[in-house]
N, C-alpha and C positions, 0 to 999 in steps of 0.2 A: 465379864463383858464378851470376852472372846468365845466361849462359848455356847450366848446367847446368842451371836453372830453365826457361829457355826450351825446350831440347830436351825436359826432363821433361813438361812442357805438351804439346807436341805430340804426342809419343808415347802421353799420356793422351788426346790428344782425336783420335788415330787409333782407339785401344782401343775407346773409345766410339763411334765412328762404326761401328766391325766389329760393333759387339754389336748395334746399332741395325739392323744389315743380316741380321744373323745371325736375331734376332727377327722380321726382313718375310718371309723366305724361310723360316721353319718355319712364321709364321700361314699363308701362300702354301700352302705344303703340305700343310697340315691342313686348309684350304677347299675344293685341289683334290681332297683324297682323299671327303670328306663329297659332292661334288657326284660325283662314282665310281658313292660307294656309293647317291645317291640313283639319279644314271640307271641304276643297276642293275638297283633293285626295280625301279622304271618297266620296264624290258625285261622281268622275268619276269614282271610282269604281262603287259604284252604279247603274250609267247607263249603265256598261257595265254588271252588274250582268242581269241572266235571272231570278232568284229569292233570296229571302230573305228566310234563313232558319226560320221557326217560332219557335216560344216555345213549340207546339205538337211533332216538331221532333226530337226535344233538340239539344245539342249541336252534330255537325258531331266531326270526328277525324282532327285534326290539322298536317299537314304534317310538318311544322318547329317545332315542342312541343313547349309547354305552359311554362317551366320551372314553375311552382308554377302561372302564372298570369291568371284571369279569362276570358273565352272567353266572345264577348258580341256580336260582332254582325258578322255575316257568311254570306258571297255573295257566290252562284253558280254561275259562270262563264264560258263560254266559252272558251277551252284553244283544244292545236292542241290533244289531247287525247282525245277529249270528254268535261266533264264537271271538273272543280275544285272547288277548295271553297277558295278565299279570308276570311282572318277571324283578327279580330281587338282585341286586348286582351289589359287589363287591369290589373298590377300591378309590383313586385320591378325591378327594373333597371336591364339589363343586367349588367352592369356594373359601374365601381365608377364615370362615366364621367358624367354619368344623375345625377340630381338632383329631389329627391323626386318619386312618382310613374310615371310611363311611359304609353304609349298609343303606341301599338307595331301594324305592321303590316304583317303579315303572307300570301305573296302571290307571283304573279312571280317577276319579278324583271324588270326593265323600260329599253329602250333602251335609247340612248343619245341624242336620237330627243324627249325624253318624251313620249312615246308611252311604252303599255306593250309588251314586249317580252313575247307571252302566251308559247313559245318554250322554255324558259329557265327556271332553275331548281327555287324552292322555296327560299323565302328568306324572314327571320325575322330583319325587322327594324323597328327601335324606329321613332314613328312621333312624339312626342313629349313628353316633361317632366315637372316637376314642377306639375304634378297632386295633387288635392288637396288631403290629407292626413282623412284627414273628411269632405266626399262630402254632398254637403245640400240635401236632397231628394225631389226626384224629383216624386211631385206627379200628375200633370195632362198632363202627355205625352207628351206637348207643344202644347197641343190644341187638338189633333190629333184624332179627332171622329173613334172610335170602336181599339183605338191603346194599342197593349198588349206589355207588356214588356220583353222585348228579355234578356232570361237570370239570369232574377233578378236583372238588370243595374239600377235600381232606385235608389238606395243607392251610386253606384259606381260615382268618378268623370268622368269616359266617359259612357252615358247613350243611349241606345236605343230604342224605341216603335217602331211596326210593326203595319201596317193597313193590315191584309192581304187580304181584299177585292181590296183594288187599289195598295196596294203592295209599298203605301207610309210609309216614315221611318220618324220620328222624331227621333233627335241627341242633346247631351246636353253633354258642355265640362266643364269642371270647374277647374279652376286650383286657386292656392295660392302661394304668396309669401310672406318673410319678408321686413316690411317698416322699416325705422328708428325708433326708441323708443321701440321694442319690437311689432309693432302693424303687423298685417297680412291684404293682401290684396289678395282679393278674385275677379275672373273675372271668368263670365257665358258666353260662349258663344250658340243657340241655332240656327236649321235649320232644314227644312225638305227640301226633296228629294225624287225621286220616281226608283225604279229599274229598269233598258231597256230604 
């Protein structure tokens, strides 16, 4: 009896340990798709950007404000005015619904076929949350030959290098969460992309 006991235990605290591993690798999964679909938008902004603000020209003015978060990376765009700035910023949550720092987008707003409405007014929204709280720094651009750093983003968990000669961008996202036992897990995600 007692060591029908004994094996029953263990095979319950195998069980538990699967389901425990089972739950790391679908959060895992569901972080890495969310960070996808951010550098996504970020690239079709992108293409539609006619330039990348560099670091000589510093940061432009933000039409939705920054509320305290850092700008980091500014698309000139085409919009029915002329030109606008898409602009991506860095830091605390508008609100108690996010969790940890945010990665906010400051620009028009989409229609419902997914297209931008360059006609309608500005608008600040969160592409994503769970930024990591102490970003790893990011020191070789992501490869990216002659690429300077938009902003001072190197430190930050959403990071961007400019090429200004080919007008290519490297991007680097990094977010954290809590595992079971107190441990943190950490996911990079990284991409280049070019403007127009």
């Amino acid at each position: 009896m007692s060591l029908g006991l004994l094996l029953s235990g263990l095979v319950l605290q195998a069980l538990v340990g699967e389901g425990q591993n089972a739950q790391r690798f679908t959060r895992l999964l569901r972080e890495r798709t969310h960070q996808r679909r951010a550098l996504g938008l970020i690239r079709s902004d992108l293409e539609r950007a006619t330039a990348v603000v560099s670091p000589e020209e510093g940061p432009l003015p933000v039409i939705c404000g920054l509320n305290g978060r850092t700008p980091v990376l500014q698309l000139v765009t085409p919009s029915a005015a002329g030109k606008a700035t898409v602009t991506y910023s860095v830091g605390a949550p508008p609100s108690g619904i996010w969790e940890g720092r945010v990665l906010v987008r400051c620009g028009p707003a989409y229609e419902l076929e997914g297209g931008v409405n360059s006609e309608a007014t500005y608008q600040s929204r969160v592409v994503l949350d769970r930024l990591a709280p102490a970003a790893t720094a990011w020191t070789a651009c992501g490869d990216l030959p002659g690429g300077l750093v938009l902003n001072g983003s190197a430190s930050l968990p959403f990071s961007a290098c400019l090429d200004p000669a080919s007008q290519l961008v490297a991007l680097r996202l990094e977010q954290s969460f809590p595992l079971s036992g107190g441990r943190l897990q950490r996911l990079i995600s990284e991409v280049v992309a070019g403007a127009g």
